[in-house]
N, C-alpha and C positions, 0 to 999 in steps of 0.2 A: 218287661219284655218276655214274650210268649215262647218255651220252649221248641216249638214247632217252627221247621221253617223246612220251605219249598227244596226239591233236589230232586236228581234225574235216579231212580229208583237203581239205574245203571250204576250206579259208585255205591252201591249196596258192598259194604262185606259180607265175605263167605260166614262170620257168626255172626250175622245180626238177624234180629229175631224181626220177621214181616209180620205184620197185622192188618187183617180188614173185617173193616166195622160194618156187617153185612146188616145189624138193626136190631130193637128190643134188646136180648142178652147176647145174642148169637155173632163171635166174633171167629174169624178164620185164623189160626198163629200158625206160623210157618220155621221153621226152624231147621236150616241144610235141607235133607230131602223129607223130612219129619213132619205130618197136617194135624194139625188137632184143631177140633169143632166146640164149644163152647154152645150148650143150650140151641140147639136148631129149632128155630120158628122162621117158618118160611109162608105162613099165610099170606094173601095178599089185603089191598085195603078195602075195608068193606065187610071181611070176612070175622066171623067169630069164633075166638076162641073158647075152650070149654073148662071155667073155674072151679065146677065140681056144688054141687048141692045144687042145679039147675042155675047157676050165675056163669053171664057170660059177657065178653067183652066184646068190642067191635073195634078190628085194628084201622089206623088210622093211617095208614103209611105202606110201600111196598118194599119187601127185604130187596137188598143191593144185589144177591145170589139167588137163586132157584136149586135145588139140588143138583140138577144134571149139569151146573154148574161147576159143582166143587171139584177139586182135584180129589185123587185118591187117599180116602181118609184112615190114618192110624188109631186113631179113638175119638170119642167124643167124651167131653165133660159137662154130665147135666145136673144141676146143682136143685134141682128137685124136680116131680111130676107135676105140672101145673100146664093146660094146654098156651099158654102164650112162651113157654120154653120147649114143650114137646111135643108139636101139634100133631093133627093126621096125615098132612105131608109128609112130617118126619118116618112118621110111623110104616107109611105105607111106599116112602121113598128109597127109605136108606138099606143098604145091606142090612141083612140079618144076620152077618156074621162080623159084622164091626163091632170092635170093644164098646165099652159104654163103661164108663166111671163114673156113682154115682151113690146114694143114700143106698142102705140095703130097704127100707122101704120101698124106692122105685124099681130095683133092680130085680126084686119079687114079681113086681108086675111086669118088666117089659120080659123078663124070660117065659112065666109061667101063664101069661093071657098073651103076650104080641111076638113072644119068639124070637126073640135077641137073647141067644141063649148066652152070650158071654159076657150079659151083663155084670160089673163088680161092686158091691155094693161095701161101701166103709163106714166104719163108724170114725167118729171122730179123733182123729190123731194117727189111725191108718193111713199105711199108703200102699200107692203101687206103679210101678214103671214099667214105662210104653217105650219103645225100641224100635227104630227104622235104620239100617245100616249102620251109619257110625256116630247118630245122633240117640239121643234121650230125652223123655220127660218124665220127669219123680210127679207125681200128683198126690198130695196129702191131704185129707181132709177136717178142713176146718171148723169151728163151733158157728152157728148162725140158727136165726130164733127168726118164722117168717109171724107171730103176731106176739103182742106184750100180754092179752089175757090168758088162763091158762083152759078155759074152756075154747076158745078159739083156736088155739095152739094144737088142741085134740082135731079139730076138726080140717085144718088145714096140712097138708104132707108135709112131713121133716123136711128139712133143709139143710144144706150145706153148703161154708163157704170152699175155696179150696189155694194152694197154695201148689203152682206150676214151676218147677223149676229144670230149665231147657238147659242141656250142655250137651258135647259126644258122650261119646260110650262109656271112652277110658280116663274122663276127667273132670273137673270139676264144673257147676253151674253156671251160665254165660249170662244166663238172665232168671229172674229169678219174680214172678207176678203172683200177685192175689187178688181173686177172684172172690167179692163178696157174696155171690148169690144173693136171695131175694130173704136178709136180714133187716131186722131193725136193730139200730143200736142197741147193746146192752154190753152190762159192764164183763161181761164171759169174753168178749172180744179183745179186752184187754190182754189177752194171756197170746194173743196170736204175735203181738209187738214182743212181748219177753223171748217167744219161745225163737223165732224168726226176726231179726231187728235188720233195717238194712235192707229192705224189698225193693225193687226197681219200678216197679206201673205196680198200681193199684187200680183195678178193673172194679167202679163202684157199680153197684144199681143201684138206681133214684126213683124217683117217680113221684113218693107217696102213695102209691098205691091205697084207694079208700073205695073199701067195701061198705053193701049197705048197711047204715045205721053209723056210720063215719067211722069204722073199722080202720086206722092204716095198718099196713101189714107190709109197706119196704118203706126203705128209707125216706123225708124228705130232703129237699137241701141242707135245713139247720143238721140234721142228724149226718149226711152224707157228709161235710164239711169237718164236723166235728170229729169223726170215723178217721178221717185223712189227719186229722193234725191226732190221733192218740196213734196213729199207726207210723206217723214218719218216712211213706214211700216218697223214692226220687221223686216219683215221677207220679199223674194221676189219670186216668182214663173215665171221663162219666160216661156210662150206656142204660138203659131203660130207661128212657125220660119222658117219651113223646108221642112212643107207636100205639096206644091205644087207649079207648074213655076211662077206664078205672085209673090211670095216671093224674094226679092234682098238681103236685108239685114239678112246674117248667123247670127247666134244662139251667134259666137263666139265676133262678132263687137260690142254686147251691153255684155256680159262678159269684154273685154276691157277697155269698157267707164264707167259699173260696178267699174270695179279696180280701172281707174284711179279717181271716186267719190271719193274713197275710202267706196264702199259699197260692197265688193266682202262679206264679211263676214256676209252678210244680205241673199245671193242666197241660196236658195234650190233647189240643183240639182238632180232636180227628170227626169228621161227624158221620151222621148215617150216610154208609157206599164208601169211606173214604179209606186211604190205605197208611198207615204207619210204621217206619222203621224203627228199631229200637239196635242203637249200633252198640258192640261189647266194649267198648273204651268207655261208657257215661256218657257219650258225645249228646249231642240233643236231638231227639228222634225227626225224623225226614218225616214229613204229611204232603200226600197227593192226594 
């Protein structure tokens, strides 16, 4: 039985944490009056994003949101420089004066060439908290490795995964999410379940991503699947699975590998455009 189930957004509690799945990485959270943006790619389909060393992808899907879209944002969280999370939309759409949380790798470039001067950049096990009236988000950032060679690893931007934890001001965490960014398994990720055990959504990105010469450099299902069961979240969210040709691995092969954990009953099947409640009781998240 599928975690998800139908409900009038209307019986929403005042702490429950909204979610929509706008496509590729970029998810919208919402929290009381509090927006945080998660990797903005807002190409449409057809269009190509820019992988760095003349590689480029062709998206195959239209994001759920356009910028002039979004409600009023308190930060964004971009879990590296890669054009299918930070494209020229983003770059040439968003404030210049909205936070950005992110690698200090990308955080050099978006202040010192694109002028997002209040980019933050973390290293690993940093944090730092975003604040809208009488809500919060802690964002910590966590270990994540975007390729297994170590020559490739030079040549592809840091990454980070990160670790979102939404409450008010003056109290403790209502919800508490991790955001893989664009890792491959490795055994450093173990230390994110020691340090944090007990996470409610786990926000995977899939895909397999496989550059030329059969490079992958995100997860497949087996690997996605296997991530989920060393980490133990209630709850699981797949995103980057589908929106463009460097993606190998479908949506449906870590669904599969899901099952055969025996963790289908963890997925919340929210898909691209769709919107998800995540209520402060544990209750089982609302999907429209």
């Amino acid at each position: 039985m599928s975690p998800s189930t139908p409900a009038s957004p209307a019986q929403t509690p005042d702490d429950s944490l909204r979610i929509h799945f706008v496509g590729n990485a970029t998810v919208l959270l919402r929290y009381r009056e509090l927006s945080l943006l998660t990797d903005p790619n807002f190409l449409h389909r057809g269009e190509r994003a820019h992988l760095g060393y003349g590689l480029v992808s062709r998206r195959l899907t239209e994001p759920a949101l356009n910028p002039g879209d979004l409600p009023r944002l308190d930060a964004v969280v971009l879990s590296h420089l890669h054009g299918d999370h930070w494209d020229r939309r983003a770059r040439h759409l968003l404030s210049r004066s909205l936070p950005i949380v992110t690698t200090p790798h990308a955080s050099r470039r978006l202040q010192g060439v694109h002028g997002f001067h209040r980019a933050v950049g973390l290293r690993t096990w940093q944090e730092e908290t975003v604040r809208h009236a009488d809500a919060q988000v802690r964002i910590t950032s966590l270990p994540g490795r975007h390729a297994g060679h170590p020559v490739l690893r030079r040549l592809l931007p840091p990454v980070m995964g990160s670790l979102l934890e939404f409450g008010p001001a003056a109290g403790p965490p209502r919800h508490r999410l991790y955001v893989s960014g664009d890792t491959l398994l490795f055994d450093g990720l173990d230390e994110i379940a020691r340090r944090f055990p007990g996470v409610d959504l786990a926000v995977l990105h899939l895909g397999g991503t496989t550059l030329p010469g059969g490079f992958v450099v995100t997860m497949d299902g087996r690997q996605g699947a296997e991530l989920a069961r060393r980490l133990g979240p209630r709850l699981i969210l797949p995103v980057h699975y589908d929106d463009y040709t460097v993606f190998r691995s479908p949506l449906d092969a870590f669904l599969a590998e899901a099952d055969r954990k025996g963790l289908a009953d963890r997925l919340v099947h929210c898909r691209h455009g769709q919107r998800a409640v995540l209520r402060p009781d544990g209750g089982p998240p609302v999907v429209t």
